[in-house]
C-alpha positions in Angstrom: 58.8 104.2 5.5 57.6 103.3 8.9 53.9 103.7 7.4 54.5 102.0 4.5 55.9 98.7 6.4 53.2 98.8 9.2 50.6 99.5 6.2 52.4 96.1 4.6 53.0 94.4 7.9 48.6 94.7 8.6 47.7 93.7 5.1 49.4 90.3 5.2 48.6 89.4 8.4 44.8 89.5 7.5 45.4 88.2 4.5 47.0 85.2 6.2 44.4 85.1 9.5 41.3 85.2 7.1 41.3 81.7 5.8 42.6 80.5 9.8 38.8 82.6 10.7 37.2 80.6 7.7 38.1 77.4 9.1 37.6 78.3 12.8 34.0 79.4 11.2 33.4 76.2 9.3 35.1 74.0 12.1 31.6 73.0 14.1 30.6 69.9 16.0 28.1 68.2 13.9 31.2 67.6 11.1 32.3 65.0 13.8 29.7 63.0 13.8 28.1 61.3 10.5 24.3 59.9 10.6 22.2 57.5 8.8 20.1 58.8 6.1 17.4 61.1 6.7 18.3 61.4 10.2 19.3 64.6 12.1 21.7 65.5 15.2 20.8 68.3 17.7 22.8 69.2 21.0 20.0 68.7 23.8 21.4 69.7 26.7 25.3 70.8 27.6 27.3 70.2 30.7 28.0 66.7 31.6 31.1 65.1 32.9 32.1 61.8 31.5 28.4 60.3 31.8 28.3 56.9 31.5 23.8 56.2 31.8 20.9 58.1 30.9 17.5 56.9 32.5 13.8 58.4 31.1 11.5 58.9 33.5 8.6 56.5 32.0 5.6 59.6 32.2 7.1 62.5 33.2 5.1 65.5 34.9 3.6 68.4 32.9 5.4 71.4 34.1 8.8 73.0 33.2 10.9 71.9 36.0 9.5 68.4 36.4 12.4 65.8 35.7 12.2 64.5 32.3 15.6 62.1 32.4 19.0 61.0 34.6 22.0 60.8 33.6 25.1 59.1 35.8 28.7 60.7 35.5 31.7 58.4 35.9 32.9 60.1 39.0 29.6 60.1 41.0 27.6 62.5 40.5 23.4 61.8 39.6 22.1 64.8 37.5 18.7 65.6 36.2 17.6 66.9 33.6 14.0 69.0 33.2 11.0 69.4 30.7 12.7 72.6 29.9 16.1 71.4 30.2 17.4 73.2 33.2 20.0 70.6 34.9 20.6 70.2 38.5 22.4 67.8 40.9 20.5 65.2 41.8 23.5 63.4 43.9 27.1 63.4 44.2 29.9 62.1 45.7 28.8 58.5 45.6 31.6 56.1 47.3 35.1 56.7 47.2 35.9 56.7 43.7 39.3 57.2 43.3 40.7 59.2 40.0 43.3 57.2 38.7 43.8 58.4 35.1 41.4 60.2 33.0 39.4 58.6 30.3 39.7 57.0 27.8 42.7 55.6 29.8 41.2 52.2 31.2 42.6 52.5 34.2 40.1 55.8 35.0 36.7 53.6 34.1 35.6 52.8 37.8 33.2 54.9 39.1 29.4 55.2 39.0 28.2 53.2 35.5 25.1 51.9 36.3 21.4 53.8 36.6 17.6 52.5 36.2 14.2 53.9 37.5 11.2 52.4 39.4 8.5 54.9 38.7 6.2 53.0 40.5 8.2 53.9 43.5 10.2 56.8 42.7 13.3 55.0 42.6 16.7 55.4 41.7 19.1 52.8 41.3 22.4 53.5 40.9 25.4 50.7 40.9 28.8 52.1 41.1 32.6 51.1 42.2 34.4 52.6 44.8 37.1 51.7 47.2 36.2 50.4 50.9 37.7 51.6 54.5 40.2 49.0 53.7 41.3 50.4 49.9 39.9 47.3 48.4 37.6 47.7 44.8 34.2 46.7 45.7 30.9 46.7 43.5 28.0 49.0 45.0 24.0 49.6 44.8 21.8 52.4 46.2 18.4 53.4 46.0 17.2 56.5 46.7 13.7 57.5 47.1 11.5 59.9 45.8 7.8 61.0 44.7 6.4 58.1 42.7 5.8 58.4 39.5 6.9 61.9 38.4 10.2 62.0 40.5 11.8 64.5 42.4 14.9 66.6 41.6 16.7 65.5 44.8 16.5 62.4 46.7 13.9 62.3 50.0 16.4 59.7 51.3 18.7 56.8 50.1 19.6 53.5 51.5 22.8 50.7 50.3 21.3 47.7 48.8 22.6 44.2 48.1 24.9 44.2 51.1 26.3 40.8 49.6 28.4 43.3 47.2 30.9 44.1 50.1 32.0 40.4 50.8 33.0 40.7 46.6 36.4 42.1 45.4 36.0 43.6 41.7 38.3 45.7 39.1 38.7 49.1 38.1 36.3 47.4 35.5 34.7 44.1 34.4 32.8 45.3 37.7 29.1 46.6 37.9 27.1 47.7 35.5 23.9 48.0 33.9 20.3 47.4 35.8 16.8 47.0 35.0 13.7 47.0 36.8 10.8 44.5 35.7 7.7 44.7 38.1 8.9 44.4 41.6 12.1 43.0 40.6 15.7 44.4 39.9 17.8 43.1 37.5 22.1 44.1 37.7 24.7 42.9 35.3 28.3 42.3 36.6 31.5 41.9 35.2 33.4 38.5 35.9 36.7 41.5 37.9 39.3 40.0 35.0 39.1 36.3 36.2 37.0 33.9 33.7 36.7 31.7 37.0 34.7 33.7 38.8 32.0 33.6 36.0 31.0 29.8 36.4 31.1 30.0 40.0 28.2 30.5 41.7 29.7 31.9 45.1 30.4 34.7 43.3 28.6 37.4 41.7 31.5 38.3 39.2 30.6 37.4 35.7 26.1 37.3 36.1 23.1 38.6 36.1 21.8 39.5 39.8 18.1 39.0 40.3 16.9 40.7 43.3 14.2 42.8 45.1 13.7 46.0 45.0 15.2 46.4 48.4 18.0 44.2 47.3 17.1 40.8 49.3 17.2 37.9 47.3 14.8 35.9 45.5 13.6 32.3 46.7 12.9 31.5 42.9 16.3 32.1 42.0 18.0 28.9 40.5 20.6 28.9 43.0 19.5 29.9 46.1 20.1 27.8 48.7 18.0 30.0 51.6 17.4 33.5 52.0 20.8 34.5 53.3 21.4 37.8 52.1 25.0 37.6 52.3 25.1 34.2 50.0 26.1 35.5 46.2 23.8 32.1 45.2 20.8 33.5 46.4 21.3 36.1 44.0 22.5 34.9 40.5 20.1 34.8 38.0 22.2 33.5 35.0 26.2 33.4 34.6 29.0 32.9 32.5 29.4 36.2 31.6 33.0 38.3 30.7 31.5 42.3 30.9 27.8 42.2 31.0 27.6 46.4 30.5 23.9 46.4 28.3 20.8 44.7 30.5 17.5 45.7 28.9 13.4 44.5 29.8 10.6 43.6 27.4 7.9 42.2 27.9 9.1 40.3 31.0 11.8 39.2 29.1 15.8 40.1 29.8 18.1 40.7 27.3 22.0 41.5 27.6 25.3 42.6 25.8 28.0 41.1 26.3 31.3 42.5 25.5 34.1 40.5 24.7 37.9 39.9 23.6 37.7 40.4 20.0 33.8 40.4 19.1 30.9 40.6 21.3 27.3 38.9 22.0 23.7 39.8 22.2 21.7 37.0 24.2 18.3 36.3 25.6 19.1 34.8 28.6 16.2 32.5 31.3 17.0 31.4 34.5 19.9 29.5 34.8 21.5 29.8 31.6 25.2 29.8 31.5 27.4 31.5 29.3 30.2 29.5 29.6 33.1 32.7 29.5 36.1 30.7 30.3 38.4 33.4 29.1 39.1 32.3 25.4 37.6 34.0 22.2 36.0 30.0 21.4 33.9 30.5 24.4 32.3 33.4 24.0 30.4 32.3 20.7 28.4 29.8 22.8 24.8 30.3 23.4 25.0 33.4 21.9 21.9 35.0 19.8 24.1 37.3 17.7 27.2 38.1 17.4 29.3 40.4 16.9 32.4 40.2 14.7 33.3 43.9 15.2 34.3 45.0 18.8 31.1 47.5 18.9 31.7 47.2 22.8 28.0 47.7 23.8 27.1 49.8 26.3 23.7 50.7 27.9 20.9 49.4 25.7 17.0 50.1 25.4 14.1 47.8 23.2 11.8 49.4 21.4 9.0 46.9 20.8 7.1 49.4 18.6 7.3 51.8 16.4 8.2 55.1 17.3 7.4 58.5 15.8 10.7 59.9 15.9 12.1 56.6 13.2 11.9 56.0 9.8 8.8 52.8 9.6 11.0 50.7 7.8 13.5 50.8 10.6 11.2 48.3 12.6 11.6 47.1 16.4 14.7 46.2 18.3 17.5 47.2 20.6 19.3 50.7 20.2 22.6 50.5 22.5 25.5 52.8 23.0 29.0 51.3 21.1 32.2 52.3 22.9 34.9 50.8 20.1 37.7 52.9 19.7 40.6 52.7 17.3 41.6 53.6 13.8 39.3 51.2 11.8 36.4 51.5 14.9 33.7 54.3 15.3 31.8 54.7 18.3 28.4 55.8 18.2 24.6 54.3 18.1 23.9 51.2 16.8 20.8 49.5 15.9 19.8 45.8 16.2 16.7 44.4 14.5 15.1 42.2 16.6 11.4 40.2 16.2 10.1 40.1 19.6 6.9 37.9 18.4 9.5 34.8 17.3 12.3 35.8 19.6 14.8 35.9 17.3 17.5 38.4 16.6 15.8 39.9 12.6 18.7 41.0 10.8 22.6 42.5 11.0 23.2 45.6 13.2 23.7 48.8 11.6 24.9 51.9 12.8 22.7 55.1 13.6 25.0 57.8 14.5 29.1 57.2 14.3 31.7 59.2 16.0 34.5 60.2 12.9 36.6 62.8 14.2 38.8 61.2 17.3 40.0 57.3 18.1 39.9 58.0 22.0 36.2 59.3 22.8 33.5 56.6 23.6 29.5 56.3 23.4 28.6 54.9 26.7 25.2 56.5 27.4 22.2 56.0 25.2 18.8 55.9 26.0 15.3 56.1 23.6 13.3 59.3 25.1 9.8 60.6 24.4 11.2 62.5 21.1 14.4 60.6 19.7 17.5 58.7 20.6 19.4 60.1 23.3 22.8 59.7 23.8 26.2 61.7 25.0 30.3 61.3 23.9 32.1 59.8 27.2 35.3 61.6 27.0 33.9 65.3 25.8 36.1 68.6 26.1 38.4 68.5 29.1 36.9 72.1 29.7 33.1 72.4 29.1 32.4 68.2 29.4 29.5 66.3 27.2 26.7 67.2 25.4 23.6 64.7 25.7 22.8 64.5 21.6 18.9 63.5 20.4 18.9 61.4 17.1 15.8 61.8 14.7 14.5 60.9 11.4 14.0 64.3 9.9 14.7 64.1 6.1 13.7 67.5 5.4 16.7 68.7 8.0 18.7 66.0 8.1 22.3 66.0 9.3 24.9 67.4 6.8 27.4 64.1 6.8 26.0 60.8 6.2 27.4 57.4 7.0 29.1 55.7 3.9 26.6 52.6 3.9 27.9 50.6 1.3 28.7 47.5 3.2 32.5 46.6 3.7 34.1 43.2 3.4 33.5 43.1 7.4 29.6 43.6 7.1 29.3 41.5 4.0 31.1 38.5 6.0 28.9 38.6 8.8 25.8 39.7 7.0 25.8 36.6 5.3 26.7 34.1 7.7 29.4 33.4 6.7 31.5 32.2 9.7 28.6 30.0 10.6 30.3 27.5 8.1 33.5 29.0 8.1 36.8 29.7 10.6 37.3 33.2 10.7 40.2 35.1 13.2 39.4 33.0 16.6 36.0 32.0 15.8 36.4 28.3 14.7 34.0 26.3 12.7 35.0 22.8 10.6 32.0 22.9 8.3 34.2 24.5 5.6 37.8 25.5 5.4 39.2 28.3 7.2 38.8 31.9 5.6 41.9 32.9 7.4 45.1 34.4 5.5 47.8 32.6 4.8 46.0 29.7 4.5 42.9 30.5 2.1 45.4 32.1 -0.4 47.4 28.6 0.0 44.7 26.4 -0.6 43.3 28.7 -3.8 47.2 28.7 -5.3 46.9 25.0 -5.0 44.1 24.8 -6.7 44.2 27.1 -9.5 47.9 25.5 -9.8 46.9 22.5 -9.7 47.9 20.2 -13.1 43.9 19.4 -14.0 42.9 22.6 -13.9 43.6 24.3 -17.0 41.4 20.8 -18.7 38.7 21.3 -16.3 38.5 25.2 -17.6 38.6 23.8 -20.4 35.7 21.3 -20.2 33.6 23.9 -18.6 34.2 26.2 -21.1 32.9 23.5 -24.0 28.9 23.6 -21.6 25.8 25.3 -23.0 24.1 25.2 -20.0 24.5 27.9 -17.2 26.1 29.3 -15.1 28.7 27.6 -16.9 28.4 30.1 -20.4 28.0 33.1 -18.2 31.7 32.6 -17.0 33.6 31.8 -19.5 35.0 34.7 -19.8 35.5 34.9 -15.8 37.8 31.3 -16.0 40.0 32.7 -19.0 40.4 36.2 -16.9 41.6 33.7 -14.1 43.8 31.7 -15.9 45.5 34.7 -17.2 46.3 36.5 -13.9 49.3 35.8 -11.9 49.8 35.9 -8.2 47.4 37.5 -5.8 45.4 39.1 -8.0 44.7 35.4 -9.5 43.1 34.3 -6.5 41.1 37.4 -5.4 39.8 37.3 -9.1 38.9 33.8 -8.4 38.0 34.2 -5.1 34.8 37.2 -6.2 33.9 34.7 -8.6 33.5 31.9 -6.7 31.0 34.1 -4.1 29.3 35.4 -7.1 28.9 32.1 -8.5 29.8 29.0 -6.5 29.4 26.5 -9.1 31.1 28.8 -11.5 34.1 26.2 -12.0 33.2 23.7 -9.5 29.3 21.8 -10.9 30.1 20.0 -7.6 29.9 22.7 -5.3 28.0 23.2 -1.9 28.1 26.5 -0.8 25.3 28.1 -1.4 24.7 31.1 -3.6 24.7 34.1 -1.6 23.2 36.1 -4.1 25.7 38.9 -4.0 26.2 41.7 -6.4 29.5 41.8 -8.2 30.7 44.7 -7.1 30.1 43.1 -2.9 31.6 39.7 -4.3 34.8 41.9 -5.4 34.6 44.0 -1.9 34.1 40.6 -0.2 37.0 38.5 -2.2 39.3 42.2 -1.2 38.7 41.8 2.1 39.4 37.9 2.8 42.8 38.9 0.9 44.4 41.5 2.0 47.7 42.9 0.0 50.7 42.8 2.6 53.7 44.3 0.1 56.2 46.9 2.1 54.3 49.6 0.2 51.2 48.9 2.0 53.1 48.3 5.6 54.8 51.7 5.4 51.3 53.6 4.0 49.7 51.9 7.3 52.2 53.1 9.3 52.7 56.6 8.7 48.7 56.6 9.2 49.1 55.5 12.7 50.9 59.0 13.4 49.6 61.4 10.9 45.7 62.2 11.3 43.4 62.4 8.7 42.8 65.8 7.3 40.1 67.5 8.6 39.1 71.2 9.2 40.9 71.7 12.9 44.1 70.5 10.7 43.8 73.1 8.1 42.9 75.9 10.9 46.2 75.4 12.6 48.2 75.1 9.6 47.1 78.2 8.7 47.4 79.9 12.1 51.4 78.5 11.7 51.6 80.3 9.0 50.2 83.3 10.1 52.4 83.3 13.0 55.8 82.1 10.7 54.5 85.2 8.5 54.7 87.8 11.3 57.9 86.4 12.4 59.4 86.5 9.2 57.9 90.7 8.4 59.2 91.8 12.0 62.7 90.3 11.1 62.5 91.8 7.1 61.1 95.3 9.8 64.1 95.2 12.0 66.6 94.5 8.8 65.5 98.0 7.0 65.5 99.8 10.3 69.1 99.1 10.9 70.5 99.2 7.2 68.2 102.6 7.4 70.1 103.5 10.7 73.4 102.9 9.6 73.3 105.0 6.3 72.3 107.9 7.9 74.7 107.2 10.7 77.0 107.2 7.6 75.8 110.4 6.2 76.1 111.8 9.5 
């Protein structure tokens, strides 16, 4: 009997651990990550620690161990990484940086962000923020020296920089961040510390772009210096008006910066002088701006690439690739791409993303960087345990990654893809061109209109035309008049962006040329259903996760423990109805 159970007892326990080992075998890390077509994801090198900047050495030495790239970790420490990938420590324990919570918490972001190379010199610049002798947040910049050119794997000596930065309170972040070098001159973005009124002044150096020497002594050609007081923030800003400056990028002489925001974000090319005009409010952060960005991508570091590049599809042509740091339910962080004509100077097209994170709402892209072979770049928040990986992006059809991004556009894409908030109000962004595209009051004015006592004789008028578009939708103004409700104006609504003049010959908006299944996505979007149904389906989503292969492995491994449970109890029952009968018989 004893046999028999233990024989029964072993049977169903691997019977219930087999599929838990299936999905442990199929649960891997690419299936977190999705890619553009035709390109493929590889693990490059393992072991980082929230790193927040990678930094290519320009032409890196021939042999094994000569540095290849840098990469910055949040809580100060500078590795390097080698032609055959060894790592070592570069630097560490950069400023008191003080551990307040662990990322993604906001409250843990201040620490070393910012890193950038002179290979000229064999420099390192590194900006982080760390607390004073006095325990006040201050914004910092070192240098540290080695061989030109090809680098060292640890620093010959280092020296602080900018010494204007101590005189500066900042934040846990909204501090330092990005820097770029161009020639013999240094380039550092700054965050405006959480007060929009430190970004116009220029007393401060919250909220700019810093424009220094490459020992960190201002420049007389700045626009606001004054003399060449080292200590005087207006001998050092370059341009202002800026809420989190994070991305700062060179080309061809030329700066370029990300800007993230309260809602959306910005892309600008800034000159000397310019002013962004942050005051705090959502309105203020659309002006100047060369793109924008209606999402909350949050862009991160950010690298041009003026040509083409072996290692991208030809069709994907030149621009900026920058880390995006959104997080959320609806939000994936990951790579993103921006076309961009550097011959015109004009942004070329609508971002799109490259890589996308789609298994967690708390882990980050902060790093990213182009290398010699593909797009580099590494997850912030990584396993408590074994950190980051730094990933390389390529276009390789022939082994591309298993899980694609779903490029159809959404409502989202197609809004901003098609300019449509130039015209239009949309969330904060406010426009009196046309009316607002904001709920309730585009569903008001479209009830009003379809309601309207002329309407059904105008139909009807339209209807009686030979001439187009007017035939093509006839059948389009009697689905219309047929519907009730919401579903009357979204119908009406995806008709009206397939066809503007489809029941209106007067109509100025211009035909966006839209297919009807984008027109339907488009009209969807702009009019959300918001029945109880719909509120209680979004809420039980904000606590249950969506189902993916870590789910199903510990489902089953609660079942294989609830089965082994269960057989020990069934075990222990026989034993003692065993023990009493032949107690019994006894």
């Amino acid at each position: 009997m004893k046999a028999f159970l233990f024989a029964l007892l072993l049977t169903i326990g691997l019977a219930a651990i087999a599929p838990f080992a299936a999905a442990q075998q199929d649960e891997d890390w690419r299936q977190d990550w999705a890619v553009a077509d035709g390109f493929a994801l590889a693990i490059d090198t393992e072991g980082f620690h929230f790193p927040t900047a990678i930094a290519f050495v320009p032409q890196p030495g021939p042999d094994p161990d000569d540095p290849l790239f840098f990469v910055a970790e949040l809580y100060g420490t500078i590795k390097v990484v080698t032609n055959d990938r060894s790592v070592y420590t570069f630097a560490e324990d950069l400023g008191q940086v003080y551990r307040q919570a662990p990322p993604p918490d906001v409250r843990g972001e201040l620490g070393l962000s910012g890193l950038c190379l002179d290979a000229e010199h064999g420099y390192v610049f590194a900006g982080f923020v760390g607390y004073d002798d006095g325990g006040v947040l201050r914004n910092h910049l070192l240098r540290f020296e080695t061989r030109p050119q090809t680098f060292d794997l640890a620093p010959r000596s280092y020296m602080v920089i900018a010494d204007l930065m101590a005189d500066h309170p900042t934040s846990f972040n909204h501090a330092i961040g990005g820097c770029a070098v161009d020639d013999q001159v240094l380039y550092v973005g700054v965050g405006d510390a959480f007060d929009p009124d430190l970004a116009a002044s220029t007393d401060s150096i919250s909220g700019k772009v810093l424009r220094m020497t490459l020992d960190g002594q201002p420049l007389p050609d700045n626009p606001s210096a004054i003399d060449d007081d080292p200590r005087k923030a207006e001998n050092y800003v370059w341009s202002s008006g800026y809420r989190n400056p994070f991305s700062v990028a060179v080309a061809d002489h030329q700066v370029y910066i990300a800007d993230n925001g309260l809602v959306g974000d910005r892309f600008v090319r800034p000159e000397a002088g310019s002013q962004y005009l942050w005051d705090g409010t959502e309105e203020s952060f659309a002006v100047n701006a060369d793109y924008l960005f209606l999402d909350t991508v949050s862009p991160t570091q950010m690298t041009a690439i003026t040509t083409g590049k072996p290692f991208l599809p030809a069709d994907l042509g030149t621009g900026f690739v920058m880390g995006s740091a959104a997080y959320g339910a609806e939000l994936h962080p990951g790579l993103i791409f921006l076309p961009y004509d550097f011959s015109r100077g004009l942004v070329a097209g609508v971002h799109r993303s490259l890589v996308e994170l789609t298994s967690s709402d708390r882990e980050r892209v902060v790093a990213a960087a182009v290398g010699p072979d593909g797009l580099y770049f590494a997850p912030f928040v990584g396993d408590p345990e074994h950190g980051s990986p730094i990933l390389r992006l390529e276009y390789n059809p022939a082994a591309s990654h298993p899980y694609w991004i779903d490029e159809s556009p959404d409502g989202r894409t197609l809004l901003e893809s098609n300019g449509c908030t130039h015209c239009h109000t949309w969330g904060d962004h406010v426009s009196t061109t046309g009316p607002s595209l904001n709920q309730p009051e585009l569903s008001a004015r479209v009830k009003a209109r379809l309601d309207a006592p002329g309407y059904a004789a105008l139909v009807a008028e339209l209807d009686a035309r030979t001439d187009e578009p007017f035939v093509s939708f006839r059948k389009a103004r009697q689905e219309i008049m047929a519907a009730q409700g919401d579903d009357k104006v979204r119908l009406w609504l995806a008709n009206r962006l397939l066809e503007p003049k489809f029941d209106n010959p007067s109509a100025q908006m211009p035909n966006l040329n839209l297919t009807a299944e984008e027109a339907k996505t488009l009209a969807e979007f702009l009019t959300p259903p918001q029945t109880p149904t719909t509120l209680v389906y979004d809420a039980i989503k904000i606590f249950v996760p969506e189902l993916r292969y870590r789910h199903v492995a510990l489902a089953f491994g609660t079942g294989f423990v609830t089965a082994i449970v269960l057989l020990v109890l069934v075990w222990l029952g026989v034993r003692f109805i065993i023990t009493r009968k032949r107690g019994r018989a006894a």
